[in-house]
C-alpha positions as CSV (number, residue, x, y, z in Angstrom):
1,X,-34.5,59.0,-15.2
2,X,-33.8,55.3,-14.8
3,X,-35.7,53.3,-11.6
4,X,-33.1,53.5,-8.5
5,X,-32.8,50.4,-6.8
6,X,-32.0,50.0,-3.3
7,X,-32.1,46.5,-1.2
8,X,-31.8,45.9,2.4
9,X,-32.2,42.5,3.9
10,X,-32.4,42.0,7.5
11,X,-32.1,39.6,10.4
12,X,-32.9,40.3,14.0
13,X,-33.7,38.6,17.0
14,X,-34.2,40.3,20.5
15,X,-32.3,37.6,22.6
16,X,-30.6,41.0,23.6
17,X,-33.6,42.6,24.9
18,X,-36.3,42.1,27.9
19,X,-38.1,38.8,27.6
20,X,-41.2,40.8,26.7
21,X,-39.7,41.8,23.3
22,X,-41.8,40.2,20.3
23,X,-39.1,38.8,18.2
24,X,-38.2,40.6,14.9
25,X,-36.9,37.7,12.2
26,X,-36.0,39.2,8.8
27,X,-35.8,42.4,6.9
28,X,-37.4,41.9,3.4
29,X,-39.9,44.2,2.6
30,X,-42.9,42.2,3.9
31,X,-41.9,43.2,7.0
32,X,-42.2,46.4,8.9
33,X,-43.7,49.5,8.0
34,X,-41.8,50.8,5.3
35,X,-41.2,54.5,4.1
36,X,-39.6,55.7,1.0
37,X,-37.6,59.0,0.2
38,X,-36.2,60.2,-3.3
39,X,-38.2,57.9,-5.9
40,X,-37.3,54.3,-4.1
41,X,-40.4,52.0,-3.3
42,X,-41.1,48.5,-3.0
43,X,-40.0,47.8,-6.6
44,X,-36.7,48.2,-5.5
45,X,-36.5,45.2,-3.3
46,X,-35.3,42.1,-5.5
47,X,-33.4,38.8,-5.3
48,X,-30.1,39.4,-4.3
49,X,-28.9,37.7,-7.7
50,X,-29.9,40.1,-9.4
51,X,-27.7,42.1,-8.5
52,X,-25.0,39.4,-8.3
53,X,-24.6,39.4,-4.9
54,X,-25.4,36.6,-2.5
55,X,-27.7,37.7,0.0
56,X,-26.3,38.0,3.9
57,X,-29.5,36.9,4.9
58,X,-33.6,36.4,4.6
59,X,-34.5,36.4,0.9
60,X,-34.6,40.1,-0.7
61,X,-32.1,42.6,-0.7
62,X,-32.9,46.7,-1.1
63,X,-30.3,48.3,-3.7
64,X,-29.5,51.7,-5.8
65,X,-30.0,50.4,-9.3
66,X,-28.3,51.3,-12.3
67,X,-29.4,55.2,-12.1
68,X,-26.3,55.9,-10.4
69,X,-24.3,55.5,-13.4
70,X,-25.9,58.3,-15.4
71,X,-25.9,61.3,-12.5
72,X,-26.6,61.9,-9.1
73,X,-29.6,61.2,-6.8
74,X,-29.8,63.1,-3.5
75,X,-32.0,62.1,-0.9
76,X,-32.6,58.4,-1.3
77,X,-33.4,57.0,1.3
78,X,-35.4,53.7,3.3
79,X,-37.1,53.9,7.0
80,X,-38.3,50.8,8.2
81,X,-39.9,50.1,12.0
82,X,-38.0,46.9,13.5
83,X,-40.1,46.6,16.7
84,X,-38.9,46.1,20.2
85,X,-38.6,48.6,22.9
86,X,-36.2,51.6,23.1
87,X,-35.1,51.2,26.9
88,X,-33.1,53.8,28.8
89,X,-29.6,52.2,28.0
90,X,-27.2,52.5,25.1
91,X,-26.8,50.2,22.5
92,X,-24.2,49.0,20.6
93,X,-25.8,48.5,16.7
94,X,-24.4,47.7,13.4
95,X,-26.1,46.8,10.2
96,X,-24.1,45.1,6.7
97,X,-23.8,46.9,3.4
98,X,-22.1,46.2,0.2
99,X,-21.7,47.8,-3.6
100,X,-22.6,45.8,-6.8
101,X,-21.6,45.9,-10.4
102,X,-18.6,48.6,-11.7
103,X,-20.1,50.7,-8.9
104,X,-18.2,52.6,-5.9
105,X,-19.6,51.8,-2.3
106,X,-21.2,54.8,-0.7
107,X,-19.2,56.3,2.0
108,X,-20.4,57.4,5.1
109,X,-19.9,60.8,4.3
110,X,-22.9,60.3,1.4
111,X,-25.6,59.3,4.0
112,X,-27.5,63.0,5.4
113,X,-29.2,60.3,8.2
114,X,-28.2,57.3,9.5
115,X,-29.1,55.4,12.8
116,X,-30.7,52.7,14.4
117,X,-33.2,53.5,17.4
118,X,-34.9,56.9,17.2
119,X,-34.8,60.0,16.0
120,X,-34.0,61.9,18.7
121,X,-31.3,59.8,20.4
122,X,-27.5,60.4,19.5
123,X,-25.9,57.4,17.5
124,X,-22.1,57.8,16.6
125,X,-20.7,55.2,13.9
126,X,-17.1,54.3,14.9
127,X,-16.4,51.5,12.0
128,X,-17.6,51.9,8.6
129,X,-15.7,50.6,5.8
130,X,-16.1,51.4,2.2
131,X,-17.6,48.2,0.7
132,X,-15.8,47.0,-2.6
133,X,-16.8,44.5,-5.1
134,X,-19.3,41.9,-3.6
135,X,-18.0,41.6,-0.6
136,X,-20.2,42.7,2.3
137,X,-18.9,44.7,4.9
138,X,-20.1,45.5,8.8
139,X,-20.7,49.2,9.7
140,X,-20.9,49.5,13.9
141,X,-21.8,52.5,16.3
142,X,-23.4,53.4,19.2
143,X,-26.8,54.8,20.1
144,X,-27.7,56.2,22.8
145,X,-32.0,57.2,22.9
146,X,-33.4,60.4,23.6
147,X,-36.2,60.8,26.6
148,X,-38.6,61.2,24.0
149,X,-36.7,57.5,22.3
150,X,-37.7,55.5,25.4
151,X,-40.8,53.3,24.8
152,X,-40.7,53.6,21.3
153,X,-40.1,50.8,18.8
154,X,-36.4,50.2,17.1
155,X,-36.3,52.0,13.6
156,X,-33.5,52.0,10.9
157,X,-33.7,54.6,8.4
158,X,-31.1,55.8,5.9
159,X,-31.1,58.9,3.7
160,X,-27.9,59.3,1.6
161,X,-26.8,60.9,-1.6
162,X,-26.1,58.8,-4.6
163,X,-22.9,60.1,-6.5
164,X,-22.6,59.3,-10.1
165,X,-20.6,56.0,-10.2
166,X,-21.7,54.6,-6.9
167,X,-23.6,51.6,-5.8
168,X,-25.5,50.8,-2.7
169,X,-27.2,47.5,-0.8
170,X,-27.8,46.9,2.5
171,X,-28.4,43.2,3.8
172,X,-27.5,41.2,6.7
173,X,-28.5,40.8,10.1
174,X,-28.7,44.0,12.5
175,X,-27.2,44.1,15.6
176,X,-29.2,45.8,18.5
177,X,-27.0,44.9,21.4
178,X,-27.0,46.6,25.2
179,X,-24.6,48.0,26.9
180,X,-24.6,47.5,31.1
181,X,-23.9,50.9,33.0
182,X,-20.1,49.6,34.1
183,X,-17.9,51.2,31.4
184,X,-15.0,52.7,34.3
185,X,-11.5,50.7,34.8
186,X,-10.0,48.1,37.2
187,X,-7.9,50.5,39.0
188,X,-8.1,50.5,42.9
189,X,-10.4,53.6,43.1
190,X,-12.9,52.4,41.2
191,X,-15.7,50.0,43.3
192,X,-15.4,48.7,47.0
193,X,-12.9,46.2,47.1
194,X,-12.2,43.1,49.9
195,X,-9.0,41.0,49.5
196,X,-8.4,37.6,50.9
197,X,-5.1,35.8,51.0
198,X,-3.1,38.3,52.3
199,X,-3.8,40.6,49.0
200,X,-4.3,44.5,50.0
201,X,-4.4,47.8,48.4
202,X,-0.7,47.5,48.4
203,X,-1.3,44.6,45.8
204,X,-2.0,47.8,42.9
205,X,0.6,48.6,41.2
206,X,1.5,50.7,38.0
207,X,2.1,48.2,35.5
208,X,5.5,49.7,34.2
209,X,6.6,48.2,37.6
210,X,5.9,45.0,36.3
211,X,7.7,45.4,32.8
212,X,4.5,45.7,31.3
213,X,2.0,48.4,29.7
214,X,-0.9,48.3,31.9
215,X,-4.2,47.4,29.9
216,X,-6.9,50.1,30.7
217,X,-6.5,53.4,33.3
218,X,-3.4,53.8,35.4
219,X,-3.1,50.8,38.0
220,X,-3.3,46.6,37.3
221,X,-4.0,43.9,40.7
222,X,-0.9,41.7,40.7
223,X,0.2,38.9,42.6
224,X,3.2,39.8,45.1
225,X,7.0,38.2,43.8
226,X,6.8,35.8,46.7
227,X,5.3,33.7,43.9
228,X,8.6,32.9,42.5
229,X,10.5,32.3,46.1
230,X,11.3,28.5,46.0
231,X,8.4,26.5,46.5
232,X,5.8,28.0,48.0
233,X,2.5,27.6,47.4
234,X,-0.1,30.8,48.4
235,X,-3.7,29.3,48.8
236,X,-7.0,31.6,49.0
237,X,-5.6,34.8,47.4
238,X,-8.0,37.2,45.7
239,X,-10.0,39.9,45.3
240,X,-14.0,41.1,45.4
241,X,-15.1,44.1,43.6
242,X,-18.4,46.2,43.3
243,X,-18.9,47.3,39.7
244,X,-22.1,49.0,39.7
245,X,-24.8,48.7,37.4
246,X,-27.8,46.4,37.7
247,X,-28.7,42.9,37.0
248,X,-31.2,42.2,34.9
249,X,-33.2,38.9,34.6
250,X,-31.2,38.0,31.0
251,X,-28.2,36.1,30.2
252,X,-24.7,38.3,29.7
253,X,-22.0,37.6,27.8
254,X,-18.5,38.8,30.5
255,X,-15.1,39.5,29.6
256,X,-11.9,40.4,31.6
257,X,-7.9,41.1,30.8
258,X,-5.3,38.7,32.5
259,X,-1.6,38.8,32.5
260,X,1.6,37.2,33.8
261,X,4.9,39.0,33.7
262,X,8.9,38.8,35.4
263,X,9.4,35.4,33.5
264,X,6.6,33.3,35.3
265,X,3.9,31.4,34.2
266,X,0.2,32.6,34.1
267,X,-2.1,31.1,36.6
268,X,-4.7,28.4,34.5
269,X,-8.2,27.8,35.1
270,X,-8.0,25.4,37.2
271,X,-6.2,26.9,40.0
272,X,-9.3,29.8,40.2
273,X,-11.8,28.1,43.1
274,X,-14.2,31.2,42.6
275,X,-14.1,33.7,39.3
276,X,-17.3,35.2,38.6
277,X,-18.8,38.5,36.9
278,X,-22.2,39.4,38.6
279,X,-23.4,38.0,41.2
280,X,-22.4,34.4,43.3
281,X,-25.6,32.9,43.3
282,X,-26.0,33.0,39.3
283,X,-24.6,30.1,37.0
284,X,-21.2,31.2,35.4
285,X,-19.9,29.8,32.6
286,X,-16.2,30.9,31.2
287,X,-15.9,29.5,27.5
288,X,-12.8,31.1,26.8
289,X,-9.4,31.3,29.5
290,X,-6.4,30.6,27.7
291,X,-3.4,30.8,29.8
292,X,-1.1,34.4,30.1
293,X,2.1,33.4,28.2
294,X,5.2,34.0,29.8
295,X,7.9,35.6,29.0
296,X,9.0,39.7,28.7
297,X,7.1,40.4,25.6
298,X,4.2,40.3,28.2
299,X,0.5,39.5,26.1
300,X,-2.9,41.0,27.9
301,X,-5.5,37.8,27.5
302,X,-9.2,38.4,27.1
303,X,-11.2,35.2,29.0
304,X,-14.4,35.6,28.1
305,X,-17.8,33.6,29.5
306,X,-21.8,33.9,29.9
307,X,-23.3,34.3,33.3
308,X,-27.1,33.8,34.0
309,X,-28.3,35.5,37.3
310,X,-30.5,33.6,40.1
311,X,-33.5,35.2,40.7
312,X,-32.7,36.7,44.0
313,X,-29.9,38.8,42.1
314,X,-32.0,40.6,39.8
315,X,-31.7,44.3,41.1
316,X,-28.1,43.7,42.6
317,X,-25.2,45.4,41.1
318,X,-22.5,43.8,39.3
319,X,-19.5,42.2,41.1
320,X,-16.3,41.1,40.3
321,X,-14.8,38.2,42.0
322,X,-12.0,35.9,41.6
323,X,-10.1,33.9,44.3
324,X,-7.0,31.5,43.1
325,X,-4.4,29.5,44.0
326,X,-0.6,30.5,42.9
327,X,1.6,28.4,42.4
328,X,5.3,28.2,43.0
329,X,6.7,30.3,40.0
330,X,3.4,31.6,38.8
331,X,2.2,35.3,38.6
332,X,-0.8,37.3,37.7
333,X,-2.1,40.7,36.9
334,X,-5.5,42.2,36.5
335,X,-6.6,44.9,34.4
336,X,-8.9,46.3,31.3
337,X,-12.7,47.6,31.0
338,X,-14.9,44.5,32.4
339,X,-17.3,43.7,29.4
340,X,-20.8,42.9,30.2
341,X,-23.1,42.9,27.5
342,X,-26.1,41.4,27.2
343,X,-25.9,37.7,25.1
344,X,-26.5,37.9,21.6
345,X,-25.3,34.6,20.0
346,X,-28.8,33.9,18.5
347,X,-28.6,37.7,17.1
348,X,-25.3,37.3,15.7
349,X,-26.2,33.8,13.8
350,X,-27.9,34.3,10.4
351,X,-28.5,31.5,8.0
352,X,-26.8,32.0,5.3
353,X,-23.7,31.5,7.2
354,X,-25.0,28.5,8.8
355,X,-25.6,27.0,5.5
356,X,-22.5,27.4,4.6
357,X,-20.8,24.8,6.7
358,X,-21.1,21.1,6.6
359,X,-20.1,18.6,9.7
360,X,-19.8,15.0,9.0
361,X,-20.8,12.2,9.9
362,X,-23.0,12.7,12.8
363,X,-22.9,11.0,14.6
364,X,-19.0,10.6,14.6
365,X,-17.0,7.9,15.7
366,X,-13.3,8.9,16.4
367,X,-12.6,11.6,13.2
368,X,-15.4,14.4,12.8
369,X,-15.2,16.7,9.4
370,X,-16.0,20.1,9.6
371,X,-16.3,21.9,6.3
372,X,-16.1,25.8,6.3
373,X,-16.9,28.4,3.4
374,X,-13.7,28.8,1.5
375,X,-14.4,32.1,0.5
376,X,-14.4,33.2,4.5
377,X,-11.9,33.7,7.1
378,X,-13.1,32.1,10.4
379,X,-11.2,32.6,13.6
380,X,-12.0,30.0,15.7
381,X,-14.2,26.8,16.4
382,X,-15.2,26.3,20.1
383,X,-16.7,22.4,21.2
384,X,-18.9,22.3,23.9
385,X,-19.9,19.3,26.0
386,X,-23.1,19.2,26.9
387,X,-22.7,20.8,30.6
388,X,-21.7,23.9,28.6
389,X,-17.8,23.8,29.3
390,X,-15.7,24.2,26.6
391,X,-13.3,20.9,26.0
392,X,-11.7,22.0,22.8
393,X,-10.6,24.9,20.7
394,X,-9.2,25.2,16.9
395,X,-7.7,28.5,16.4
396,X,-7.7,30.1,13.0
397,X,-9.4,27.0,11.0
398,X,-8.7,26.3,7.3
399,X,-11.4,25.6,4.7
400,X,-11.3,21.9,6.3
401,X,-11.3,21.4,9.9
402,X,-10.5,17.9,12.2
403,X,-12.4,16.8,15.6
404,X,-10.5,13.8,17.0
405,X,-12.7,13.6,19.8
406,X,-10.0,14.4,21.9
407,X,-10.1,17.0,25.0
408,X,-7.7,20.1,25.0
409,X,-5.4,18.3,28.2
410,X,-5.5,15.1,25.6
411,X,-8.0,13.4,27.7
412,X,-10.8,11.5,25.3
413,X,-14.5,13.5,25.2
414,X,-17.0,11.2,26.6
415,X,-20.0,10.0,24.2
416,X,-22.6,12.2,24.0
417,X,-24.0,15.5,22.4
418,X,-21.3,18.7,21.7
419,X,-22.0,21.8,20.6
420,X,-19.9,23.6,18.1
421,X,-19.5,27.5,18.0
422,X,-18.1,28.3,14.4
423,X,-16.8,32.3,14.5
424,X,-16.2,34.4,11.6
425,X,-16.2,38.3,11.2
426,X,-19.6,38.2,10.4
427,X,-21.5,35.8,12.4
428,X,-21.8,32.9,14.8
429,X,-22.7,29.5,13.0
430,X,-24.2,26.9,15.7
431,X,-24.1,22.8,14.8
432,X,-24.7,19.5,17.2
433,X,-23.1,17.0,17.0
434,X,-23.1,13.1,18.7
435,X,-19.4,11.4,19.7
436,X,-20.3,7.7,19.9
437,X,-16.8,6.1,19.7
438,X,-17.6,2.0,19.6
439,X,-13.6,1.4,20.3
């Protein structure tokens, strides 16, 4: 029988995890206790080019080899101790995999075990496409640990059948991410809610009523029609609401649905004099708060920040407030799951993809290039100043991206340091640069 080869390369960080977490960097197969199942050892780690594949990240990769052509291998299989501590919380995970050769990717179907965490803890996959060719593919779940789980180190193992024709290598950085204990919706039964403004449970509506689908449950907060009565102006309207869950002492990354509807424009940024997710002492950053388009083809918008909690919220539960200002023709509506989940950006960055894109000069004077892997769809660049607030956004970027240096409300950036968040389907890719326009 010909050697099977099997590779799995790994990144991991624990910025998602307790401070006390030793950090985890790569999964080649110096690292970690590794155990074997069906003939696979450490011979079947290997450079990635050898099995013409570019490696998703660290230096080794852990692959079926050329066995699988000739008959089928059950039981293969790899577990490998990550490190970390199993709390009492689930976790979203994900891991990357890809096929090699003439081979066919193995399906999820082929694997008899298959989770990140423990043994004893439930871990559903919800997105695990076959891979094809050399492309390398994201496979996602949930896990949720077992009483026995809690305490215990972070583990992946795999045990799967290898079907004759079928290839297999597993690479990439693994994705060990929290999830906080508020998963309900925004309807008016759910938390204890205070209004201001003259907003009151008779502001909950069903969202039909507004011409709309409503995002999440049954109900959505919208602002009254008065809004669109000549040329008033309502000050002070808004809403407070008790989530539940628990601050912890770590960063989260926050997420909310807004909407406009009847015609009238969505309420920007700026007219919001309080919008925060956790608690009002904390520092809260919102990256990403795109203005609700009008019109009746009515769009749910995602904003999305990071909020950091001040010592004396630690042990507090999650809130939900926002207070605004609505403008004469201006509406607003509410609704969707709140996300809070603990920041990963570190996690999510691996250096392969950070190699893979150039930015030049730096430091720039008035035109800054920003060169991105042709051979990868990216959906977004976000520029940071060095406060943290976002002044820029290029949606959808092509192989070669422009910086003019100019603000998204065509103001010109100040000099200084900004911080660019490359996104792709795959990872996060972080780069600095300096704006020092001498004209």
């Amino acid at each position: 029988m010909k050697k099977h080869l099997l590779s799995i390369a790994c990144l991991l960080t624990f910025s998602a995890f307790t401070q006390a977490q030793t950090p985890y960097t790569d999964f080649d197969k110096v690292n970690g206790a590794n155990t074997y199942a069906g003939g696979l050892n450490d011979n079947n780690w290997v450079n990635p080019t050898v099995v013409g594949l570019t490696a998703n990240a660290g230096s080794d990769v852990f692959a079926s080899a050329n066995g699988n052509s000739s008959g089928s291998f059950p039981g293969l299989g790899i577990e490998k101790t990550l490190g970390g501590t199993i709390e009492n919380k689930t976790y979203n995970v994900s891991f990357y995999i890809a096929t090699y050769g003439s081979g066919t990717g193995v399906l999820i179907t082929d694997f008899t075990t298959l989770y990140i965490g423990g043994s004893g803890g439930t871990t559903t996959w919800t997105l695990t496409p076959t891979p094809t060719g050399s492309t390398w593919v994201k496979w996602s779940g949930t896990y949720t640990p077992s009483v026995g789980d809690v305490g215990q180190p972070f583990v992946f193992k795999a045990t799967f059948n290898l079907a004759a024709g079928r290839a297999i290598v597993l690479d990439g950085t693994i994705g060990i991410e929290a999830i906080q204990a508020f998963s309900g919706d925004f309807d008016k039964a759910t938390g204890t809610n205070t209004y201001a403004g003259g907003l009151s449970d008779g502001n909950w509506t069903d969202g039909t009523g507004l011409g709309f689908t409503a995002h999440a449950g049954t109900e959505v907060l919208a602002s009254a029609n008065g809004n669109i009565s000549g040329g008033t102006v309502f000050n002070g309207l808004g809403i407070e609401k008790n989530l539940g869950g628990t601050i912890e002492n770590k960063i989260y990354d926050v997420s909310f649905y807004i909407a406009t509807y009847g015609g009238a424009f969505g309420v920007p940024f700026s007219d919001f004099t309080t919008l925060y997710i956790g608690g009002s002492a904390g520092t809260m950053t919102w990256t990403y708060t795109p203005v609700a388009s009008t019109g009746t083809n009515v769009q749910w918008t995602q904003w999305r920040g990071t909020y950091t909690p001040n010592a004396a919220e630690i042990g507090e539960p999650f809130v939900f407030k926002a207070v605004f200002n609505l403008q004469p023709s201006s509406a607003i509506a509410i609704d969707g799951t709140i996300g809070i989940v603990e920041h990963t950006t570190t996690a999510t960055t691996n250096a392969a993809a950070n190699a893979a894109v150039s930015v030049y000069p730096n430091p720039f004077n008035d035109r800054l290039t920003i060169d991105l892997d042709k051979n990868t769809t990216y959906s977004k660049i976000e520029i940071f100043n060095a406060a943290g607030e976002i002044v820029q956004v290029i949606d959808q970027p092509l192989a070669t991206a422009n910086w003019n240096g100019l603000c998204a409300n065509g103001t010109v950036a100040a000099n200084g340091l900004y911080t660019l968040r490359i996104q792709n389907e795959n990872a996060t890719v972080i780069k600095r640069v300096v704006l020092n326009r001498t004209n």
